[in-house]
N, C-alpha and C positions, 0 to 999 in steps of 0.2 A: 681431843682425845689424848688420855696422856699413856705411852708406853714404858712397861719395867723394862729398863735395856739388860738386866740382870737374868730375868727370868726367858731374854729374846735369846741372848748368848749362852745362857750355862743350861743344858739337856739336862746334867748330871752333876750334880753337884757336888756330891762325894768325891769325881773324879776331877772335876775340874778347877785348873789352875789358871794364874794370869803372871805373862813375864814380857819385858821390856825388850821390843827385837833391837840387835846392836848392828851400826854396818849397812851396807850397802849392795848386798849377794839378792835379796830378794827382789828389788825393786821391780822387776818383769811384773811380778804375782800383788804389787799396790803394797809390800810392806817395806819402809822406811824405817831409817835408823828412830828408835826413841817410839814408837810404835806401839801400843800394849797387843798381845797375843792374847787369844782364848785358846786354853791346850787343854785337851779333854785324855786322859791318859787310858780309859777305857774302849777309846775306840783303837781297832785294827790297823797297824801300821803299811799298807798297803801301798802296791804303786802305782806313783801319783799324786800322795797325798804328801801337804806338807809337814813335816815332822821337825820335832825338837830332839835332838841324838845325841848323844854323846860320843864323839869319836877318840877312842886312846885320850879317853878323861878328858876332854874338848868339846865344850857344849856347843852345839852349833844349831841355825835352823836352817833346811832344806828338803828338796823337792826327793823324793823315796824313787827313783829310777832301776827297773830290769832292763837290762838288754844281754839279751840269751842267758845265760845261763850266770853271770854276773851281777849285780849288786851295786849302782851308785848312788852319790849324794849330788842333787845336779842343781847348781845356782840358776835364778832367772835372771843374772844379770851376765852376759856375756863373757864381760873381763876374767870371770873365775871358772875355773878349769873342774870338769866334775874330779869326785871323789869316790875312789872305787872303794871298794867294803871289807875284797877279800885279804884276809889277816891280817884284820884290824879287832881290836874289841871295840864292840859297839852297846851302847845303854840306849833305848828308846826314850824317853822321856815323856813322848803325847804326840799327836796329833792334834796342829793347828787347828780349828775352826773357823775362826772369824779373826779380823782385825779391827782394831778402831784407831784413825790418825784423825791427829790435830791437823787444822789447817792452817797456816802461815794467819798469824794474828789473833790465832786463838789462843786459848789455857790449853796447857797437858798434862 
């Protein structure tokens, strides 16, 4: 049976993009440096969900965190300390969807 992995990953295609995760902040969440992202930029940026943000012009990718009445950017990798939101500009960029990694010995 052969699958479009194209048509598995992109819902919307008008809105979706593909970019390379950099870094080591995700790794909790299975995404690894060098990694391709599906970012769907019509979906709701919501908490919870992993986002592509721009913080004070600093592209970043991380977990969309509320706690009370606050705002942060919360890595899944322990070492990195969340990012709180308030007065900062922020650009949403999308909402992750899926990942796809190479595994050691493969092409990427």
């Amino acid at each position: 049976m052969e699958i479009d992995l194209h048509a598995h990953v992109v819902r919307r295609p008008a809105a979706t993009y593909f970019v390379r995760a950099e870094g080591d902040s995700m790794l909790g969440d299975g995404i690894h440096d060098g990694d391709l992202l599906v970012v769907d930029r019509s979906l709701e940026p919501l908490p919870g969900r992993v986002v592509v943000i721009a913080v004070d012009g600093e592209p970043t990718v991380k977990r969309l965190e509320r706690r009370g009445e606050r705002t942060f950017l919360v890595a899944s990798n322990p070492r990195f300390a969340p990012i709180p939101l308030a007065g900062r500009e922020c650009q949403v960029w999308g909402v992750v969807t899926h990942v796809l990694h190479a595994l050691p010995g493969g092409e990427s």
